[in-house]
C-alpha positions as CSV (number, residue, x, y, z in Angstrom):
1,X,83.7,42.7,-64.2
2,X,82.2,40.0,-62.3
3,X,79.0,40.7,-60.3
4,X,79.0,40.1,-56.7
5,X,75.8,37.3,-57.6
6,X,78.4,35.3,-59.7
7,X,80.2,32.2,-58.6
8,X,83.7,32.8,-58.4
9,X,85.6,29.9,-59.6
10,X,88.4,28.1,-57.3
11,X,89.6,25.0,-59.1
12,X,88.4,21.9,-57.1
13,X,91.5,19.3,-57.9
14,X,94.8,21.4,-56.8
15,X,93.7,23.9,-54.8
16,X,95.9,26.6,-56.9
17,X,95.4,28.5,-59.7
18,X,96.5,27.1,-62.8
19,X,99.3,28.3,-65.2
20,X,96.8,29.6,-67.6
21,X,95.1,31.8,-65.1
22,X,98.4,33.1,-63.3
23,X,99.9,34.4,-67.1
24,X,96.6,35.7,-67.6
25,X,96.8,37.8,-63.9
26,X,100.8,38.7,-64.5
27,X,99.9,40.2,-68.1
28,X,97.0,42.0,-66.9
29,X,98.7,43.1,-63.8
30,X,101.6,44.7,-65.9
31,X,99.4,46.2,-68.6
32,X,96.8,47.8,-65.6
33,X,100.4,48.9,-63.7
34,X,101.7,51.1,-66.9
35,X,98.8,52.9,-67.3
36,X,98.4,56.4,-66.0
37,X,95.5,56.8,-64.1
38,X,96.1,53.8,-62.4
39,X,99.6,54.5,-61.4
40,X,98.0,58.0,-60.4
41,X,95.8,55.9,-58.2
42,X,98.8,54.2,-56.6
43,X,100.2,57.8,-55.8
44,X,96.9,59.3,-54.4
45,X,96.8,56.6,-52.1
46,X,100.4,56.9,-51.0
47,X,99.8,60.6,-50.8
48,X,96.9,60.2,-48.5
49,X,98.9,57.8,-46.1
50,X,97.5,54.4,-47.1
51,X,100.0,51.1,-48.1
52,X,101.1,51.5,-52.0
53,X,101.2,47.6,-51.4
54,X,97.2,47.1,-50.3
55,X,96.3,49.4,-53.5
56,X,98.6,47.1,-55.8
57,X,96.7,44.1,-53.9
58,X,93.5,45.7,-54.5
59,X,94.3,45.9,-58.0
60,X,95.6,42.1,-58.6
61,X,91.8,41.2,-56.4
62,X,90.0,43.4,-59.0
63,X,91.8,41.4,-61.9
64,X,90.7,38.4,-60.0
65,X,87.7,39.2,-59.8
66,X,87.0,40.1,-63.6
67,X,88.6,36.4,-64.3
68,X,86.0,35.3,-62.2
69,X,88.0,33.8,-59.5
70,X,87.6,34.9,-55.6
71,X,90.3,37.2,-54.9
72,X,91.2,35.9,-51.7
73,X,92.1,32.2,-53.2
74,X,93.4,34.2,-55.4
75,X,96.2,36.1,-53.5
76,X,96.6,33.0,-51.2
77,X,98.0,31.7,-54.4
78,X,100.5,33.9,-55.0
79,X,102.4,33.3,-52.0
80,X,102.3,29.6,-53.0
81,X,103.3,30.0,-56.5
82,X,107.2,29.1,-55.9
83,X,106.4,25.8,-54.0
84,X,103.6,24.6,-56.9
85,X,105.6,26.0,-60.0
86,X,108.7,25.6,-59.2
87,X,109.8,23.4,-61.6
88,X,107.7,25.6,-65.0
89,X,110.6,27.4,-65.5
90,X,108.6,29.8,-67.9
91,X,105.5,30.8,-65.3
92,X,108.5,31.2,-62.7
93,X,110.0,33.9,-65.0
94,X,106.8,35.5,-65.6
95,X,106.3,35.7,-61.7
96,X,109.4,36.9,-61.1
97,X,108.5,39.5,-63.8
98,X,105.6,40.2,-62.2
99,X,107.0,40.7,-58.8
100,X,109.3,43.0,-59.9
101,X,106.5,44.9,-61.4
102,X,104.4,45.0,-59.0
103,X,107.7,46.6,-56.6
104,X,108.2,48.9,-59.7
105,X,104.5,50.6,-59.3
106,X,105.5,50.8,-55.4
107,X,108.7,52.8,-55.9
108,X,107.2,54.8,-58.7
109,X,103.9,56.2,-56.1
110,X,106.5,56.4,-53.1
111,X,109.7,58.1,-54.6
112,X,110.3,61.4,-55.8
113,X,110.9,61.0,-59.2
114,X,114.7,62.0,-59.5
115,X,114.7,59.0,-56.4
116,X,112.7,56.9,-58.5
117,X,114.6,57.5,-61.9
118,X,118.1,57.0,-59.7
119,X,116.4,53.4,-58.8
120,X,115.8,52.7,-62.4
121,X,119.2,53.6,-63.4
122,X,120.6,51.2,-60.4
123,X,119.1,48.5,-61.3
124,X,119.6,48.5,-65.2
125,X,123.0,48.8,-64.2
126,X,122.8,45.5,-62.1
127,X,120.9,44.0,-64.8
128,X,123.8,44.6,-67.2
129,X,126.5,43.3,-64.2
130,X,124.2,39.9,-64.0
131,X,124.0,39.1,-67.9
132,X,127.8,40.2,-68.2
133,X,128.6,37.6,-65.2
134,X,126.2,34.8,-67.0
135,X,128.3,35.5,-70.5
136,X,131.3,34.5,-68.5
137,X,130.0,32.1,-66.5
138,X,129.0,30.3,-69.8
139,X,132.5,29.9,-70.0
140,X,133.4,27.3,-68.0
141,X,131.8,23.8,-67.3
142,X,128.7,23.1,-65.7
143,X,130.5,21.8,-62.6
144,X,131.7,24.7,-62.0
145,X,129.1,26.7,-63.3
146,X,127.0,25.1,-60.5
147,X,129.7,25.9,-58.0
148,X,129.5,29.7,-59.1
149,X,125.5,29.6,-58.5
150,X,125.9,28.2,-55.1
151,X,128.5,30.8,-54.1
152,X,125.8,33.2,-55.6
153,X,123.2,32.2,-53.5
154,X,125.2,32.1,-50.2
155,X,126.1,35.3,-50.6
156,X,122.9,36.7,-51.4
157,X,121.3,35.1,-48.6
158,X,123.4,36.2,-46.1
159,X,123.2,39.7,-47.5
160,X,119.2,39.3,-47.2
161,X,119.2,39.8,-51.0
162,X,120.9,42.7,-51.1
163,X,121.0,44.3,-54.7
164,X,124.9,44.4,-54.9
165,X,125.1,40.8,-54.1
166,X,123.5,39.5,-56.6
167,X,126.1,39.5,-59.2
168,X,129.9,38.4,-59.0
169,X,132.9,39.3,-60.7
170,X,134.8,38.0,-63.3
171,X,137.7,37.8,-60.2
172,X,135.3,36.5,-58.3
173,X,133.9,33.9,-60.4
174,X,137.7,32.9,-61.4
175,X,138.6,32.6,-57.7
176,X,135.7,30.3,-57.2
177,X,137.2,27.7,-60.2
178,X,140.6,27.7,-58.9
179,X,139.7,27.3,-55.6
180,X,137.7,24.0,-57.4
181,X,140.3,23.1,-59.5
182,X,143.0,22.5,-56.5
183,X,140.9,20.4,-54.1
């Protein structure tokens, strides 16, 4: 851990963390979040009425802290990551994964379990929906492939990202190449 007389580092040149140091946060971050006592952390907390979000915060600034980088540049960071990285299609991944964990550790301190275990079982099965909807999309040519992925992302964003819109099916994704196929 870092001692409060250290100096933190915050890179000079880009004003963002690098790649190295964000994988470095997202592994620690998921190893620290499947541990017991710090999920039993996140549920005290929760139990005693504070945000499961400003404990996971907490958490990433402690991380931060031990990499010795200020947390608050830190966590300004994060909210940057898509606009700076955008193109790393590997570090976006991780982020996404580490997003997702993050939400995980939330659900698991707020929900009952049989709640939490429902969740779990939701979204493997909307997992399995989107890899069965990229197998068929893999089908067809990158035109329309493309076409699909626009559809995709209309949809989801005028569903505000709701979990059941973000899949299509087979129909669906046929529909979409005909209708491309006779303009």
């Amino acid at each position: 851990m870092a001692t409060a007389s250290a100096t933190l580092a915050v890179p000079k040149d880009s004003g963002m963390l690098s790649r190295e140091q964000l994988l470095r946060l997202f592994s620690r971050f998921s190893f620290l979040t499947s541990q017991a006592d710090v999920k039993k952390r996140i549920m005290d907390a929760v139990r005693d009425k504070q945000e499961a979000v400003a404990i996971t915060t907490a958490i990433q600034e402690e991380i931060l802290l031990e990499m010795g980088i200020d947390p608050r540049f830190g966590i300004s960071c994060l909210g940057r990551v898509n606009a700076v990285y955008e193109n790393d299609m590997e570090l976006m991944i991780q982020f996404y994964k580490f997003v997702a964990k993050e939400e995980m550790a939330i659900d698991e301190a707020e929900l009952e379990k049989d709640e939490f275990v429902d969740k779990m079982h939701n979204q493997q099965k909307i997992q399995e929906q989107q890899h069965e909807m990229l197998k068929q999309m893999r089908k067809f040519h990158p035109d329309n492939q493309s076409a699909i992925l626009e559809t995709l992302r209309k949809q989801m964003l005028s569903a505000y990202f709701e979990n059941n819109t973000a899949f299509l099916t087979l129909d669906q994704i046929q529909e979409i190449v005909q209708r491309r196929t006779t303009l």
